[in-house]
MARKOLDO-619974 format. One record per atom (N, C-alpha, C): atom name; x, y, z; residue in three letters. Coordinates in steps of 0.2 Angstrom, whole numbers, plus 5000, padded with zeros to 4 digits. Layout:
name, X, Y, Z, resn
CA, X, Y, Z, ALA
...
//
This chain:
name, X, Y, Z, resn
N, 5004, 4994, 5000, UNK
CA, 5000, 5000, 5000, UNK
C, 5004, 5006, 5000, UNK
N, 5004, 5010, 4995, UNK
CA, 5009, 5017, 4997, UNK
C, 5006, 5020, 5001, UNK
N, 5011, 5024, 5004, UNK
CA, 5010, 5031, 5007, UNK
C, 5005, 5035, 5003, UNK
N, 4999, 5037, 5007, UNK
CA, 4994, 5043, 5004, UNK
C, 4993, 5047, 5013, UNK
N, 4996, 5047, 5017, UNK
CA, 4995, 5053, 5024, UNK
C, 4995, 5057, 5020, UNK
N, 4988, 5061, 5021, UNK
CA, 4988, 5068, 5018, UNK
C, 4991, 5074, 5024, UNK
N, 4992, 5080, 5019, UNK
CA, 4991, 5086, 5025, UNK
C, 4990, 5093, 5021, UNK
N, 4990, 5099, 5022, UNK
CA, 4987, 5104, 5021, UNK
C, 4992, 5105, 5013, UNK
N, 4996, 5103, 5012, UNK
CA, 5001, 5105, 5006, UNK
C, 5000, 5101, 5001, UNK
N, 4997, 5094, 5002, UNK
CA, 4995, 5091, 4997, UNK
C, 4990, 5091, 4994, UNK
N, 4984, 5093, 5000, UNK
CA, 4977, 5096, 4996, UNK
C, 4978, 5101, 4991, UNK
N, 4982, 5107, 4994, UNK
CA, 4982, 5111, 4989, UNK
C, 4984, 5109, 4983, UNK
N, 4988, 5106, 4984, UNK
CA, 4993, 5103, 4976, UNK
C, 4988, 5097, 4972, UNK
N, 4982, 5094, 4975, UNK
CA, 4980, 5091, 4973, UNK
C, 4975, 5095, 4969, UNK
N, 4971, 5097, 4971, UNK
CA, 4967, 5104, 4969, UNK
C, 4969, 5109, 4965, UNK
N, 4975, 5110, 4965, UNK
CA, 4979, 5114, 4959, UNK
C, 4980, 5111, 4952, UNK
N, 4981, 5103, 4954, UNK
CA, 4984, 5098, 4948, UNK
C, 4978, 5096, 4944, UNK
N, 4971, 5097, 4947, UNK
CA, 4966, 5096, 4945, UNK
C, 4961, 5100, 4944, UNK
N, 4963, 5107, 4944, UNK
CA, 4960, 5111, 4941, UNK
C, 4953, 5114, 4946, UNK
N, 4952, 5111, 4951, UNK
CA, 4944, 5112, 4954, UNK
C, 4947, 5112, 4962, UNK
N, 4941, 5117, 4966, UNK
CA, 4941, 5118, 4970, UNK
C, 4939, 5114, 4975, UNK
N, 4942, 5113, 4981, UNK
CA, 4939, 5108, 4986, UNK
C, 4931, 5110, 4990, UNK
N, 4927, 5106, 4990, UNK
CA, 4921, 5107, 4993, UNK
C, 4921, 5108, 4998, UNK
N, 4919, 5113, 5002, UNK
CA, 4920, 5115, 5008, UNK
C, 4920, 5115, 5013, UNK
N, 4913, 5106, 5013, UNK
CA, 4913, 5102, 5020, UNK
C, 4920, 5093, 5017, UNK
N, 4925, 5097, 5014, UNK
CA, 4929, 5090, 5014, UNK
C, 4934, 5092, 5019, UNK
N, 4935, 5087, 5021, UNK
CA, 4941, 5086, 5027, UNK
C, 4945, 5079, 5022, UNK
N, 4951, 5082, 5025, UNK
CA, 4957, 5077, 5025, UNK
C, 4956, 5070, 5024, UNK
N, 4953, 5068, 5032, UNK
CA, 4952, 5059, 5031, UNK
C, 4946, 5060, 5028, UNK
N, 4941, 5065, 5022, UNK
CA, 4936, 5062, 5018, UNK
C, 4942, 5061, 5012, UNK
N, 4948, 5064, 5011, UNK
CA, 4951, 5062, 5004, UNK
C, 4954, 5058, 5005, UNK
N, 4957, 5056, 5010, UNK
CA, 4960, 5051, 5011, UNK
C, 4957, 5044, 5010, UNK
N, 4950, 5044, 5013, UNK
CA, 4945, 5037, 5011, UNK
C, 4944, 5037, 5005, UNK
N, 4946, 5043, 4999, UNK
CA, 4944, 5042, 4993, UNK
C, 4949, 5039, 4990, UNK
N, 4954, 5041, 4990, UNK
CA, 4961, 5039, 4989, UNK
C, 4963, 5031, 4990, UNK
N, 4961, 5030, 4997, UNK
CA, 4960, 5022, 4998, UNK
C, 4957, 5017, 4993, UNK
N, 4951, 5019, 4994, UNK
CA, 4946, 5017, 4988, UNK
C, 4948, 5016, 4980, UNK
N, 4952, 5020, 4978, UNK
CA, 4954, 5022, 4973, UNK
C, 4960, 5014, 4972, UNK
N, 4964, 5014, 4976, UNK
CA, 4971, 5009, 4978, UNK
C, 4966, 5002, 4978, UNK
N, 4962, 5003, 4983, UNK
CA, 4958, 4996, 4982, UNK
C, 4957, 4995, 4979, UNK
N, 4953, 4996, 4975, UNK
CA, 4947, 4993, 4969, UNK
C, 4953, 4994, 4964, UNK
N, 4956, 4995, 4961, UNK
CA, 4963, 4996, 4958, UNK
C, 4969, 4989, 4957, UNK
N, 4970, 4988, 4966, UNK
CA, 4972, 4984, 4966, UNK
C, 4968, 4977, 4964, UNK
N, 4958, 4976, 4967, UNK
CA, 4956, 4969, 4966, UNK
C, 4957, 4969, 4961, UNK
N, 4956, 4973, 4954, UNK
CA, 4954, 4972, 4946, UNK
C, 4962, 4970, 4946, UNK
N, 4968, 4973, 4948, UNK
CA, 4972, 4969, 4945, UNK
C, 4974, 4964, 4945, UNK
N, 4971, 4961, 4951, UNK
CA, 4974, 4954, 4954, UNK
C, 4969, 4948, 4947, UNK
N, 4964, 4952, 4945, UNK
CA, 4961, 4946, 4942, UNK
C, 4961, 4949, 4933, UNK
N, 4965, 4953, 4932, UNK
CA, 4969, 4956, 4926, UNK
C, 4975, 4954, 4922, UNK
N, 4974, 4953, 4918, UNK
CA, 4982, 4951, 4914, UNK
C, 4986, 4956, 4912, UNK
N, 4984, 4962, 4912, UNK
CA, 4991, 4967, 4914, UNK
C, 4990, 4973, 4918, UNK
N, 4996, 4973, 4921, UNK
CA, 4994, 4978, 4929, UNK
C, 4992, 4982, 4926, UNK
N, 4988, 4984, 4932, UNK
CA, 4986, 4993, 4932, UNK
C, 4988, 4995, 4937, UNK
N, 4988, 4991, 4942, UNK
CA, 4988, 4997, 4949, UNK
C, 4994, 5001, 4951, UNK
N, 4998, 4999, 4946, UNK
CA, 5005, 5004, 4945, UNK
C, 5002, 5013, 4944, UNK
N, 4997, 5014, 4939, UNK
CA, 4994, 5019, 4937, UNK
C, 4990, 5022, 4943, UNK
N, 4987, 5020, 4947, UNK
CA, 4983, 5018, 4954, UNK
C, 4985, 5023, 4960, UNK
N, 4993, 5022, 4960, UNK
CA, 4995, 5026, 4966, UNK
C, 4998, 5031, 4967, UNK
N, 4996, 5037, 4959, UNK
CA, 4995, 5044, 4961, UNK
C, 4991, 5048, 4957, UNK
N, 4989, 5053, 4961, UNK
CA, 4982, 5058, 4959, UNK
C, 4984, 5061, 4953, UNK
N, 4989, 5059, 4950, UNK
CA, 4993, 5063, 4941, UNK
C, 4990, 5060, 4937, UNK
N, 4988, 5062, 4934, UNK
CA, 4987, 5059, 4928, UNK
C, 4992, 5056, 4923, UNK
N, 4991, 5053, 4918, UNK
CA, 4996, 5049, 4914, UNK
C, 4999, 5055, 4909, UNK
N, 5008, 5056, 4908, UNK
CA, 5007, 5060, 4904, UNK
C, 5006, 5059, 4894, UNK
N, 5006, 5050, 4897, UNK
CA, 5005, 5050, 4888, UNK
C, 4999, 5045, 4889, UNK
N, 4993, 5046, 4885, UNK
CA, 4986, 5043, 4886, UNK
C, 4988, 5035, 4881, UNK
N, 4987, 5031, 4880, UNK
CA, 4986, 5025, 4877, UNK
C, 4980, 5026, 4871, UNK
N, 4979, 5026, 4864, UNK
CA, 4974, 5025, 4860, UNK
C, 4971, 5021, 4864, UNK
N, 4964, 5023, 4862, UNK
CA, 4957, 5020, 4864, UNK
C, 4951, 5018, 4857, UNK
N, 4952, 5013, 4857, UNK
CA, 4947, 5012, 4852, UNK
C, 4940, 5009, 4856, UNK
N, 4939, 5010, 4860, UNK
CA, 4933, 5007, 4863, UNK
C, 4926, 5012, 4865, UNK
N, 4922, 5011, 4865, UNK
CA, 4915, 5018, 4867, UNK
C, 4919, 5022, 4870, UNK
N, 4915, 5028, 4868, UNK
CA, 4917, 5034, 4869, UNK
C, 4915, 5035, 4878, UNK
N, 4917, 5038, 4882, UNK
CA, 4911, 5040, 4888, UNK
C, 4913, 5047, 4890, UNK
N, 4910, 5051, 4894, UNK
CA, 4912, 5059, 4896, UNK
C, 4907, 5057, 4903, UNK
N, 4911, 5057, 4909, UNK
CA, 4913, 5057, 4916, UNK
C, 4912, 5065, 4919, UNK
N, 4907, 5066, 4922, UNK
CA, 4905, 5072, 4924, UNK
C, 4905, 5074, 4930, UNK
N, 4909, 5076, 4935, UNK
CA, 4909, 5075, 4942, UNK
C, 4915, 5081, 4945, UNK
N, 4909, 5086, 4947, UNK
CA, 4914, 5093, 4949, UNK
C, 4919, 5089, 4956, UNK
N, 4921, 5084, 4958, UNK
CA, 4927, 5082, 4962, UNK
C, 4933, 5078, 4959, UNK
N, 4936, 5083, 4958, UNK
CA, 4943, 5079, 4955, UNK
C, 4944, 5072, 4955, UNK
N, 4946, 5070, 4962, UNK
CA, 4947, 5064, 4963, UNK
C, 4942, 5059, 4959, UNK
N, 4935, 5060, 4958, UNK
CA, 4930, 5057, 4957, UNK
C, 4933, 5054, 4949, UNK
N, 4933, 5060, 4945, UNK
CA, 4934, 5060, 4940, UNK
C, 4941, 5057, 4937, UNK
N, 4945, 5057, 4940, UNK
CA, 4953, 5051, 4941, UNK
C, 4951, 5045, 4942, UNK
N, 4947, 5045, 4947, UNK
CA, 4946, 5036, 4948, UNK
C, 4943, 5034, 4943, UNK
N, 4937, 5036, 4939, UNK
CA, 4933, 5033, 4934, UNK
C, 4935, 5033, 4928, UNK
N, 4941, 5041, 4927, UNK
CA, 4945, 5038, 4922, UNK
C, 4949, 5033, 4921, UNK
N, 4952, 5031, 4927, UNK
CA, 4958, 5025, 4925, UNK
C, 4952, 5018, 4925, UNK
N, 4948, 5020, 4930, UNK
CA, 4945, 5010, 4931, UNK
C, 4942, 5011, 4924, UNK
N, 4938, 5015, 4920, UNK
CA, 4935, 5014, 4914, UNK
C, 4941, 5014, 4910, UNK
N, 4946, 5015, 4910, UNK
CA, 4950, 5015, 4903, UNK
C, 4956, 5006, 4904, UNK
N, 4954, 5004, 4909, UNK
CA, 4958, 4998, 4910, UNK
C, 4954, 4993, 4905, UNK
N, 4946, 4996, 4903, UNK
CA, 4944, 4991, 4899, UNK
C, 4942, 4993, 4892, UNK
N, 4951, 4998, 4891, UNK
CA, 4948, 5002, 4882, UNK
C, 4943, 5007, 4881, UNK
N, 4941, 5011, 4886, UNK
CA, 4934, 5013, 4885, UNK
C, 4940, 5019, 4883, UNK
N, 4935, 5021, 4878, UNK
CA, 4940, 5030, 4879, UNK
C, 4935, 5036, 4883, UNK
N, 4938, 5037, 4886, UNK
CA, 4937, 5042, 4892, UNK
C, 4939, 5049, 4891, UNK
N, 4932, 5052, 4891, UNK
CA, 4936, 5060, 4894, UNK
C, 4932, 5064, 4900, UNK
N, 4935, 5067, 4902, UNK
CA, 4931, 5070, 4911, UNK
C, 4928, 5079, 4909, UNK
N, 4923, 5080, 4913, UNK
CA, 4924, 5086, 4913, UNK
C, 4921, 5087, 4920, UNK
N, 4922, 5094, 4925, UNK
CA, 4921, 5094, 4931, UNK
C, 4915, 5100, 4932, UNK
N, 4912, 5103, 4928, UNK
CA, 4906, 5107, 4929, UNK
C, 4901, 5108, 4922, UNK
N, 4897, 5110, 4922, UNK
CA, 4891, 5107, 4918, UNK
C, 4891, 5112, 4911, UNK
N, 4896, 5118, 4910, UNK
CA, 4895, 5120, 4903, UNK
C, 4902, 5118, 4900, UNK
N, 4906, 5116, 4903, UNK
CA, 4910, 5112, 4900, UNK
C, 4908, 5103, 4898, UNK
N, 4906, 5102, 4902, UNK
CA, 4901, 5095, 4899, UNK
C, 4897, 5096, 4893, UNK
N, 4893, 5101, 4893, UNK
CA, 4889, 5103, 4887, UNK
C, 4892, 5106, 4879, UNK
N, 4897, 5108, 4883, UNK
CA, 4903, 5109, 4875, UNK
C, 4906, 5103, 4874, UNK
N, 4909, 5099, 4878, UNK
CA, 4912, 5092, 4874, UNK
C, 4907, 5088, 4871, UNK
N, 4899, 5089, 4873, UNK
CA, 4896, 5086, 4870, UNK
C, 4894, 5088, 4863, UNK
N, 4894, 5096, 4863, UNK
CA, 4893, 5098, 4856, UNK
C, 4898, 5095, 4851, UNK
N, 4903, 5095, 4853, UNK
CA, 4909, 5093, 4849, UNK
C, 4911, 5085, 4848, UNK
N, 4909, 5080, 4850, UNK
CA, 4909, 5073, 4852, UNK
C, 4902, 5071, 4854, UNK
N, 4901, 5067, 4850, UNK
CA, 4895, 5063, 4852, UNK
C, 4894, 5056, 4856, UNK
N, 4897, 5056, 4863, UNK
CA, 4899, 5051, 4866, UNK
C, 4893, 5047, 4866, UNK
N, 4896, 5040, 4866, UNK
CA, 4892, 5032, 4867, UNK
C, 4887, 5033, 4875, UNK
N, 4890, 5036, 4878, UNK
CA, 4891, 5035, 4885, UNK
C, 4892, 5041, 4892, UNK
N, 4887, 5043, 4895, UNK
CA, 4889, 5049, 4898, UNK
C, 4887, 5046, 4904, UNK
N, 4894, 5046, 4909, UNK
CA, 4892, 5044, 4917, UNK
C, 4892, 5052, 4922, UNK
N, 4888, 5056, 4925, UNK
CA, 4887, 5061, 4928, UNK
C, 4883, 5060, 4935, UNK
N, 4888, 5065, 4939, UNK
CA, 4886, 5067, 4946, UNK
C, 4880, 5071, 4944, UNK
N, 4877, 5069, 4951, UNK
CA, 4868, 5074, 4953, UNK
C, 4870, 5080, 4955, UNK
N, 4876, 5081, 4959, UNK
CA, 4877, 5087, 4963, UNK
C, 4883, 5089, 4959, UNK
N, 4883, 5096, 4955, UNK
CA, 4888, 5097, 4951, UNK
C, 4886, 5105, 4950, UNK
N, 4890, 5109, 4956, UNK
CA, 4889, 5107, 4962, UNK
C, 4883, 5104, 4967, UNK
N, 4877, 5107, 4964, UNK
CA, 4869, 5107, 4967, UNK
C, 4867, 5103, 4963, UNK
N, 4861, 5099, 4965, UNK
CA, 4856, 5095, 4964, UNK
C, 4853, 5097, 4959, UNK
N, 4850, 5104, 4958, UNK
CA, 4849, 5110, 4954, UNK
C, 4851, 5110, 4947, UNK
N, 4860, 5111, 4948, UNK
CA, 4863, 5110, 4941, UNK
C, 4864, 5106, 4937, UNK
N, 4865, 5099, 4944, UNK
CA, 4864, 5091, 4940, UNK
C, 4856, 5090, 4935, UNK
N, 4851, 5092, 4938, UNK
CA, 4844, 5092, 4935, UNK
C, 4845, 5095, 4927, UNK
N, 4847, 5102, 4927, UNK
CA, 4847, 5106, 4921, UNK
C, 4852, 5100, 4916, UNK
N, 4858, 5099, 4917, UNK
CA, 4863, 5097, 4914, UNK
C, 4859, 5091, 4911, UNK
N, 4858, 5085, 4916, UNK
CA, 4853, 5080, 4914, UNK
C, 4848, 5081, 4909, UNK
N, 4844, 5086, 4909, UNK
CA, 4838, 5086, 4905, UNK
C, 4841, 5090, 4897, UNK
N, 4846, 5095, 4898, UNK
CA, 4850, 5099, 4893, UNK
C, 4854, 5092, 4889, UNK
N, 4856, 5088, 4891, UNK
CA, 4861, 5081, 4887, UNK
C, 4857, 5075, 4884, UNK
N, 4850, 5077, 4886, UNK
CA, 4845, 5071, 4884, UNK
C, 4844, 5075, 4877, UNK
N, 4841, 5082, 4880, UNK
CA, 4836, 5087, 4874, UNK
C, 4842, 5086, 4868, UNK
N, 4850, 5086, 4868, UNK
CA, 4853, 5086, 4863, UNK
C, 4855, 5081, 4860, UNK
N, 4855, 5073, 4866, UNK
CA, 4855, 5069, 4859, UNK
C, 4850, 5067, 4856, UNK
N, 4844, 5069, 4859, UNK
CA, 4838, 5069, 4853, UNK
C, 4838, 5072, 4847, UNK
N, 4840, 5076, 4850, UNK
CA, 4841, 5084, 4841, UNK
C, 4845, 5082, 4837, UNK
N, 4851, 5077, 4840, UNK
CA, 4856, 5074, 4835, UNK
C, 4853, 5068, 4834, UNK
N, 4850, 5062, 4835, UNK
CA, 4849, 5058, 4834, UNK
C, 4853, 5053, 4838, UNK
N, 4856, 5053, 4842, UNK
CA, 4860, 5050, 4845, UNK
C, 4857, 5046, 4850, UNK
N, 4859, 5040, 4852, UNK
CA, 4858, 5037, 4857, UNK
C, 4862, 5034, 4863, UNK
N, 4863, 5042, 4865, UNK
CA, 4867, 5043, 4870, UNK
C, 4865, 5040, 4876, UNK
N, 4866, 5036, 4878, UNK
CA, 4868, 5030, 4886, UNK
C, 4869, 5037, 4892, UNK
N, 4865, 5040, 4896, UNK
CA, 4867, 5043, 4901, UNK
C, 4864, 5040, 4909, UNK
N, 4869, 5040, 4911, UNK
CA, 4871, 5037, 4920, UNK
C, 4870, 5043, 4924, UNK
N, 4866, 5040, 4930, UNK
CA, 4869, 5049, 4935, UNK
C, 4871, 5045, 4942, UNK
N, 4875, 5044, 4945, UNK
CA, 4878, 5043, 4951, UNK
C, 4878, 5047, 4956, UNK
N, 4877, 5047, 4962, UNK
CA, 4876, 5051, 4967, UNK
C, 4876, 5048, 4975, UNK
N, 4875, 5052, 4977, UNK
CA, 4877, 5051, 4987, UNK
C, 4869, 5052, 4990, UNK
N, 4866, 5056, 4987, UNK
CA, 4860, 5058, 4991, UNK
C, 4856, 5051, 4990, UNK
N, 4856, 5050, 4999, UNK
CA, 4849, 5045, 5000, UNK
C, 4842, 5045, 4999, UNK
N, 4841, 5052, 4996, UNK
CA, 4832, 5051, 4996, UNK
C, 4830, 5049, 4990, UNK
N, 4824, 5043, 4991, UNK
CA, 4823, 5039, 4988, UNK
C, 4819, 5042, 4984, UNK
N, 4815, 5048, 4982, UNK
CA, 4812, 5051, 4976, UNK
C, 4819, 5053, 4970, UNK
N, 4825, 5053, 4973, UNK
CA, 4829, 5056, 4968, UNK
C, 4830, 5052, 4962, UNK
N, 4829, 5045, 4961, UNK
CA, 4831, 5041, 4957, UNK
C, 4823, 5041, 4951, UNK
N, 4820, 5043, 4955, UNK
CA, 4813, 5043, 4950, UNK
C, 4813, 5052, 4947, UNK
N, 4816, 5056, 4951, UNK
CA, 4816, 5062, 4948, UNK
C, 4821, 5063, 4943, UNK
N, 4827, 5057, 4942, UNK
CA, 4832, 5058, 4936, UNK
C, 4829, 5054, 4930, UNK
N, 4827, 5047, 4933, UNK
CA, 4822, 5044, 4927, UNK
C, 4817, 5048, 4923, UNK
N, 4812, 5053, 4926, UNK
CA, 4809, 5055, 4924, UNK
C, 4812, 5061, 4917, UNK
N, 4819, 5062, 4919, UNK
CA, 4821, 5069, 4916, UNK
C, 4828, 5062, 4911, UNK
N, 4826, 5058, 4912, UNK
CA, 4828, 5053, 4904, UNK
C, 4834, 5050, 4907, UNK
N, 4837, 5049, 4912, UNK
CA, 4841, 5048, 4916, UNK
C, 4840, 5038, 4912, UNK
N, 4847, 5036, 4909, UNK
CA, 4844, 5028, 4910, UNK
C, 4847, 5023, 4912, UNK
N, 4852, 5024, 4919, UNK
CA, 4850, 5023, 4924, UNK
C, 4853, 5024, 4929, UNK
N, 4855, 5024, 4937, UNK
CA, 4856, 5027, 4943, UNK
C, 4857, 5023, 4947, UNK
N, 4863, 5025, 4950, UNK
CA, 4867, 5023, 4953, UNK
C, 4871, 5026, 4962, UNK
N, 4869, 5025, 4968, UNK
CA, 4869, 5026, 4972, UNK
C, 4876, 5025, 4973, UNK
N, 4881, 5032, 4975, UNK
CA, 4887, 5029, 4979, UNK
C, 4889, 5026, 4986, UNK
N, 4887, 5019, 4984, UNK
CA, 4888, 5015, 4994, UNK
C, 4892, 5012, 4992, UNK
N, 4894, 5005, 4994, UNK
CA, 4897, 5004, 4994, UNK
C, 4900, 4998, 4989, UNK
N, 4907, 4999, 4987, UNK
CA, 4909, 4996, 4983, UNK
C, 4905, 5000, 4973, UNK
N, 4903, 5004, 4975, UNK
CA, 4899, 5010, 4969, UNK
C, 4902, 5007, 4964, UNK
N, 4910, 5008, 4962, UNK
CA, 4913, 5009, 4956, UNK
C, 4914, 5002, 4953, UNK
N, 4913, 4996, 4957, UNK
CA, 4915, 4991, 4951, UNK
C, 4907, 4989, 4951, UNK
N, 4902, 4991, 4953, UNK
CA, 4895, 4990, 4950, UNK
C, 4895, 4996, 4945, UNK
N, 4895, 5001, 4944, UNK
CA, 4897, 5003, 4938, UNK
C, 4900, 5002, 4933, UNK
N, 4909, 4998, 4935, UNK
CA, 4906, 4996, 4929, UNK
C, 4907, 4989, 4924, UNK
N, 4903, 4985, 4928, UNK
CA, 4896, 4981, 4927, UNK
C, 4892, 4983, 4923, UNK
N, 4890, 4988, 4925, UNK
CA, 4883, 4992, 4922, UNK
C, 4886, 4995, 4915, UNK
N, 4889, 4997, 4915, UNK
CA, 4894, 5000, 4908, UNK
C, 4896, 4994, 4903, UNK
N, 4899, 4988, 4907, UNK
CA, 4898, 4980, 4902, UNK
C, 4893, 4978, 4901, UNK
N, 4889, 4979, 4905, UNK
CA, 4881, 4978, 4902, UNK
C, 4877, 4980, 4896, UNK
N, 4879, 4987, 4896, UNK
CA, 4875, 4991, 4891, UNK
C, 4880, 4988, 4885, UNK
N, 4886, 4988, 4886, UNK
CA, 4892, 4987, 4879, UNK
C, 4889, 4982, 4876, UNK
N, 4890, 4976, 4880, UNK
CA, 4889, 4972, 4879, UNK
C, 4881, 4969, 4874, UNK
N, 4877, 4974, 4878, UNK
CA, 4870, 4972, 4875, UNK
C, 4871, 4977, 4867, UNK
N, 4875, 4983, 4866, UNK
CA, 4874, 4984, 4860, UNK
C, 4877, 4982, 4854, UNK
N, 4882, 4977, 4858, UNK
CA, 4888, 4971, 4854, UNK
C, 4883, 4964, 4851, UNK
N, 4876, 4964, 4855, UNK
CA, 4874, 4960, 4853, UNK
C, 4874, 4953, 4857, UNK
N, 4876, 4954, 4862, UNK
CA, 4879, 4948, 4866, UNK
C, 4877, 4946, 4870, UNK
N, 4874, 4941, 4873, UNK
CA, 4871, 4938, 4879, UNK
C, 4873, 4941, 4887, UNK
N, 4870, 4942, 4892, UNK
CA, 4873, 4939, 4898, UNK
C, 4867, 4937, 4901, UNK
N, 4872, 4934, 4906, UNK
CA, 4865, 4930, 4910, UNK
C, 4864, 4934, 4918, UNK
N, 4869, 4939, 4918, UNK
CA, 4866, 4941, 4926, UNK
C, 4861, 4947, 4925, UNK
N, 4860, 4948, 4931, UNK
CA, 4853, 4952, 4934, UNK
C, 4853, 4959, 4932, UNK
N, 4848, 4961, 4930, UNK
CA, 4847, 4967, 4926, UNK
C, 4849, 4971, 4934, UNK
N, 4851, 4978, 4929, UNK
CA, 4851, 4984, 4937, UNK
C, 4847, 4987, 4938, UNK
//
């Protein structure tokens, strides 16, 4: 397990590297559990992986040379840095090609400009508010393109009308951060691929 002890120098530098602002009810041990989470789940895919990844795993840098991707397109929307690094590396262990953006009119321009397979998005970005707008805004334009863009929305909040309030605004489907989130994610993400490939599975719908 590497060293990840944080302290007040690394937050800044982490939040500098990554371009966004720290939320203002995070504390240290909340990024510190992110980080861990990140090392874990990193680590179990790699143990039952044919080539490492967790090398990639144990810092908030990004890679400075990306790997061609020839697999679905997906755009990962989640004003937390961290959030957005993790999803980037676990998605792209499986070819997906990946891009992030961290607030919602930059989400909306890389849509204009790439018509991704795949759009995984936070509710809170920052406000539940602008998740809602963003959500109904990314539906309304791949229908005007004809597109049949797959979008996810992920989130923390436990109230159980929230997942009926994204459906309703075209959300196809929803995802609850508890626990172990990201390798149910993506499950869910081989799920869809896999049903557009044409290919069978036998587990349980989500």
């Amino acid at each position: 397990m590497p060293n990840i002890d944080l302290d007040n120098e690394f937050l800044e530098l982490f939040y500098n590297i990554t371009n966004s602002k720290p939320p203002k009810d995070l504390t240290l041990i909340d990024l510190k559990k992110q980080l861990i989470t990140i090392v874990d789940t990193l680590k179990e895919l790699n143990e039952n992986a044919k080539k490492p990844i967790y090398s990639r795993a144990i810092s908030p840098f990004p890679p400075e040379e990306e790997e061609e991707k020839n697999g679905p397109a997906i755009l990962v929307v989640d004003d937390l840095g961290v959030i957005t690094y993790q999803l980037r590396v676990l998605l792209s262990q499986f070819d997906y090609d990946v891009d992030c953006s961290q607030e919602i009119y930059d989400a909306v321009n890389k849509y204009k400009k790439r018509k991704y397979n795949y759009i995984v998005m936070d509710l809170f970005i920052p406000t539940e508010r602008e998740g809602f707008i963003l959500l109904t805004e990314l539906k309304k334009m791949a229908a005007a393109a004809g597109a049949n863009t797959v979008v996810g929305v992920i989130t923390a909040s436990p109230r159980r009308e929230t997942e009926a309030q994204c459906k309703a605004r075209g959300a196809d489907f929803f995802l609850e951060k508890s626990s172990d989130w990201q390798n149910t994610l993506v499950g869910i993400m081989k799920k869809y691929i896999d049903a557009d490939k044409g290919e069978s599975s036998d587990e349980d719908e989500f």
